[in-house]
N, C-alpha and C positions, 0 to 999 in steps of 0.2 A: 867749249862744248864737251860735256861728257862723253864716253860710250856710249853709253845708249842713245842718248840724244845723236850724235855722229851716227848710229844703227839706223835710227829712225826716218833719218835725211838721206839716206843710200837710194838711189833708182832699183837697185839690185833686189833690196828688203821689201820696195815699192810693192814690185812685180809679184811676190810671191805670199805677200800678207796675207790676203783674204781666204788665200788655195790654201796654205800650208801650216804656215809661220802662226798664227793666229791660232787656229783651231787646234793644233797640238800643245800648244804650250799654255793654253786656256783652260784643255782638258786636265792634262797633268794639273795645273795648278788649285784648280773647283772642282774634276771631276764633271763639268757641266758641258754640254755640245753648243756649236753657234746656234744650233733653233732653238735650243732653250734658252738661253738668255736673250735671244731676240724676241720671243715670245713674252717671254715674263717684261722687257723694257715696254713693250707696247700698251701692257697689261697695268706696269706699274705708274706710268704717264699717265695712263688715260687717255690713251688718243683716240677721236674719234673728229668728224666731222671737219671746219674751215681753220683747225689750229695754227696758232703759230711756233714751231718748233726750234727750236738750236740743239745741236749735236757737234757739242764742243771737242775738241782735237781727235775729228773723225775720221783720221787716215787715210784711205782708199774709199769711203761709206761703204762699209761694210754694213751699217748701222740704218747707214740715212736713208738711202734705201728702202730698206726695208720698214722703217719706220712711214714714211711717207707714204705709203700703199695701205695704212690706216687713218688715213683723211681725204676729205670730200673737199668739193664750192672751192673757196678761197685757201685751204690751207695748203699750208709751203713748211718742208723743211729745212732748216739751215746747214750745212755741214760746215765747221769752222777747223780750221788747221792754220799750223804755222810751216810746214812741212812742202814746200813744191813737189818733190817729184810724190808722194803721196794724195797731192790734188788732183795731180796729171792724171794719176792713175785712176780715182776717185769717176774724172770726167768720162774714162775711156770706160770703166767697168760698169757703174752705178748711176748712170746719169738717168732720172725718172722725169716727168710731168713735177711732179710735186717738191722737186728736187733743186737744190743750189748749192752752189760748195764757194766758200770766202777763204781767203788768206789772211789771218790775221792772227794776234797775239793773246792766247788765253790771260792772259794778267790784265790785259788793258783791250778789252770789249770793245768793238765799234758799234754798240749798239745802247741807245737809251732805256732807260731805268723801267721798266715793265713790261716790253719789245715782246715775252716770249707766256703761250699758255706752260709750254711743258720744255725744260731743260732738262739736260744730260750728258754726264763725260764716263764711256764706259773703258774700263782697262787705260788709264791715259795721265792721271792726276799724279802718278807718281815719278813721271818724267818729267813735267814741269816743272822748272825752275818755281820758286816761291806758291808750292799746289795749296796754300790756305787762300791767298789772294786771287786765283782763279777762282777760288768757291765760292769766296764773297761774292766776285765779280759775276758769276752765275747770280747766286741770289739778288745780286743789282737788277739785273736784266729779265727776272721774272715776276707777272703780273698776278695781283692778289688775283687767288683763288687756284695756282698753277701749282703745277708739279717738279720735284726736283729727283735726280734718282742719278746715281754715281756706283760704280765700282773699281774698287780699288787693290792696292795689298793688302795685308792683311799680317799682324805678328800676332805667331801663337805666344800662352806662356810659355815661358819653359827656356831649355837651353835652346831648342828647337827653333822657338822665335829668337832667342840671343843669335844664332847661327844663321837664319833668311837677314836677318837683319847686315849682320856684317856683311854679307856675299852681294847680298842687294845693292848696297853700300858701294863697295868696289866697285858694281859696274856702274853705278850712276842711279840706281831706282832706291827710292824713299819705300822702307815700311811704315804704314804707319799703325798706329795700337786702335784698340777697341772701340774707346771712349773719345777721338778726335772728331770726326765727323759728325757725330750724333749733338755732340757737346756744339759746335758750331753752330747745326742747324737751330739748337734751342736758343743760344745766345742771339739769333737772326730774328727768335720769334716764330720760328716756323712750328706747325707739327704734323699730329700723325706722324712721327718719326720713326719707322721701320729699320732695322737693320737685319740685314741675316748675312752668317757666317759661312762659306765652302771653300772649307781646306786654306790657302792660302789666300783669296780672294775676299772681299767683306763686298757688300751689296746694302747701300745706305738708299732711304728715299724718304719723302717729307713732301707736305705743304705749304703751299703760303696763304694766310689767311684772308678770306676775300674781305 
């Protein structure tokens, strides 16, 4: 297990993700604050009404949370982690009505081929071991007509990105380029294929065709 991953799995990192950890290094990175990206995820899903949601390697739900406070009737959000003391924490901070948190492994789903209206892994895809096979594996697990929406890193041109990319590297975090995600979702089939760029973050989202 890398750094980061090691980082990730800390009780101590647990504790302090959502307060601290999170929201400063989110900012530096986009310039963007946690209500505006939680805003725009909600915006960019689509959620409304009895969804069914995943909120793949959700940490503490900082996310899930908040997202589930945008649906009615029957719907449920998922929170997925591999991480325990992150779950724990997850239980103790975020636990809603519309809320659920699983242990399980982004690469291999426990869940059947069109289980979810609306999927999402925000800030997370580039600590994953093999982060193309989690995407797929998203797109497995969403139902035509559903939404997908991801952020991730991000390499500039330049020496700039030559440079996030090495440092990234050492610690265990994958950058990835422009054209990876977008390129994905179209080989998937999907569209409406959005991307926008902040600073060192990218914000990818798409369709699946109903």
């Amino acid at each position: 297990m890398n750094l980061a991953r090691r980082t990730m799995n800390a009780p101590a990192l647990a504790a302090v993700y959502e307060r601290a950890w999170r929201p400063a290094l989110f900012y530096l990175a986009s310039g963007r604050s946690m209500d505006t990206d939680r805003r725009d995820a909600a915006r960019t899903l689509r959620l409304c009404g009895p969804k069914r949601v995943l909120d793949l390697a959700c940490g503490p739900g900082n996310f899930t949370r908040h997202l589930s406070r945008e649906l009615t009737g029957e719907g449920r959000v998922i929170g997925l982690d591999y991480s325990e003391p992150m779950l724990a924490q997850a239980i103790r901070d975020n636990t809603a009505a519309r809320a659920a948190y699983v242990r399980g492994d982004a690469r291999t789903l426990p869940f059947a081929d069109g289980a979810f209206d609306a999927v999402c892994c925000f800030g997370a895809l580039y600590l994953i071991p093999d982060p193309l096979r989690a995407t797929r594996e998203m797109i497995r697990v969403l139902a035509p007509g559903g939404r997908i929406a991801i952020s991730t890193s991000h390499r500039a041109p330049g020496w700039f990105g030559t440079v996030s990319t090495a440092v990234g590297g050492a610690g265990g975090l994958r950058v990835f380029d422009t054209a990876t995600f977008p390129a994905l979702f179209a080989e998937a089939g999907l569209t409406d294929i959005d991307q926008q760029i902040h600073r060192l973050l990218q914000y990818v989202s798409a369709t699946r065709p109903a």
